[in-house]
N, C-alpha and C positions, 0 to 999 in steps of 0.2 A: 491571602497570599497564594494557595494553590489555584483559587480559581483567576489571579493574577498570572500565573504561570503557563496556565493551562492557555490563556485566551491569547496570550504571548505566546505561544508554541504555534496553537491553530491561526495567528495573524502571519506569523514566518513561515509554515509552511505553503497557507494562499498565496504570501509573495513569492513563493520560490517557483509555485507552481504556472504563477504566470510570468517569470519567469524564465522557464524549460518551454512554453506557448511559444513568446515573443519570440526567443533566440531560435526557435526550431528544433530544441533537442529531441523534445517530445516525440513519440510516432505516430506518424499519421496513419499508421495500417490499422485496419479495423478489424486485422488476423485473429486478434486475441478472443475475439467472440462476443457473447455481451457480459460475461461474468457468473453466469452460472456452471455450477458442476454438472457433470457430464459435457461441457462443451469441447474435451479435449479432441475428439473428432474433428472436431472443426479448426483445432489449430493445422498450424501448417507441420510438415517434416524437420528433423533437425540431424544433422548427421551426428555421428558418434563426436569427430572431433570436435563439435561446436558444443554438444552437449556436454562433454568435458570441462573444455575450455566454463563454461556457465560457472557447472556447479562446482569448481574450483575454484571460481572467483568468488562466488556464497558463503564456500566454507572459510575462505580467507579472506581478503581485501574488502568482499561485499559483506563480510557479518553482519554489520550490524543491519543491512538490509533486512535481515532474518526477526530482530530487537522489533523493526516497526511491523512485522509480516506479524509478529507473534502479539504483540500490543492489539493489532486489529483480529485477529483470531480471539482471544479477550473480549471485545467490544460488540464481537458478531452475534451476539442473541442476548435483548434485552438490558444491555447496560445500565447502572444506576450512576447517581453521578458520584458518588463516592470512584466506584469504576474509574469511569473518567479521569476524575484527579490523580488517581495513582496512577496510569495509563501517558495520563500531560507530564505527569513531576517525571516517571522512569525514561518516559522519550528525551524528556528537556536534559536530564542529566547522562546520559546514555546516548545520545545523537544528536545531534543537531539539523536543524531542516535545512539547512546550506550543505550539512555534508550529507544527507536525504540526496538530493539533487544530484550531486559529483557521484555519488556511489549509483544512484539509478543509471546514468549516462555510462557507469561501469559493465552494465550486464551488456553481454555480445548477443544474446537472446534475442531480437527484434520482439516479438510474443511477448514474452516475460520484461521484459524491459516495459513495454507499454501496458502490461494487466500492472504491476508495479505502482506506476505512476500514474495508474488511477487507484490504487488501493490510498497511494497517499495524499489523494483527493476526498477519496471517502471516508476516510480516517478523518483529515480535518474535517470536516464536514459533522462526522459525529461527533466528534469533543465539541465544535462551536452547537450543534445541537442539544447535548445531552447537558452542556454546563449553561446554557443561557436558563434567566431568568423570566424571558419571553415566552409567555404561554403558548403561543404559535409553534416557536420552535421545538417545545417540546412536544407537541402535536405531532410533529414530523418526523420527531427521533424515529419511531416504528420504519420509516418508509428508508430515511438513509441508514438505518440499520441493517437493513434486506439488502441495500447496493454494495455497502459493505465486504455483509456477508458471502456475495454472489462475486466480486474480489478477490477477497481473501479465495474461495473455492476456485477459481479462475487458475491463480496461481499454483494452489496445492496440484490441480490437474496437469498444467503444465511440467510443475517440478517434478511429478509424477512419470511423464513423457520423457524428460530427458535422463532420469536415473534407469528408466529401460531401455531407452538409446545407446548410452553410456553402457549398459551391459553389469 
């Protein structure tokens, strides 16, 4: 049943992700860097109003953005699939990957809006890894565990940028 859950979760999120592709909500800016920490240099400037506007939407309306940022924080070193499962069942009852979608198209961030909606690329990505029964995939866990990782950090640097913006 949880690895039922879990493979239900990672199949709604791929659909959602393609998605946000098809419709173009997605960003095409390649601002956000490639996901490693310290790329925060490399993002672009945000003004104070914009970076407000952001993390007010974080703390409020986009919470539960935070539910999937935090699940992948969890996932970024080494997962087991016990991990996993608890990771699939808290997202599946706690969010859903349709409203994943609506709340990313929320953030006014162009940056963070697209590091975002690739973290919840590489999220899917690990759960369909870490829960397959395919030796392959499991081979691979390590490698989409590092994109993840490099994600999640993507983000944290950003969010980092606009709370010294913000002041």
């Amino acid at each position: 049943m949880n690895r039922t859950l879990a493979l239900l979760f990672v199949t709604a999120v791929i659909a959602a992700i393609i998605g946000v592709v098809l419709l173009g909500s997605g960003s095409d800016d390649d601002s956000a860097g490639s996901g490693a920490s310290g790329q925060a240099s490399k993002l672009p400037g945000a003004t104070a109003t914009d970076a407000a506007t952001t993390l007010d939407y974080l703390e409020a309306g986009g919470a539960q953005l935070l539910l999937m940022h935090m699940a992948a924080l969890e996932l970024g070193s080494d997962p087991s699939s016990d991990d996993c499962n608890a990771a699939a069942e808290r997202l599946n009852r706690e969010v859903s990957p349709e409203e994943i979608v609506g709340l990313s198209a929320g953030v006014n961030d162009a940056p963070l809006q697209a590091a975002l909606l690739r973290e919840r690329d590489q999220l899917a990505q690990v759960l369909a890894h870490c829960l397959s029964e395919n030796p392959g995939a499991a081979a691979r866990l390590e490698q989409v565990v590092q994109a993840l990782a490099a994600a999640t950090d993507l983000i944290d640097d950003r969010v980092d940028q606009l709370e010294d913006v913000r002041g």
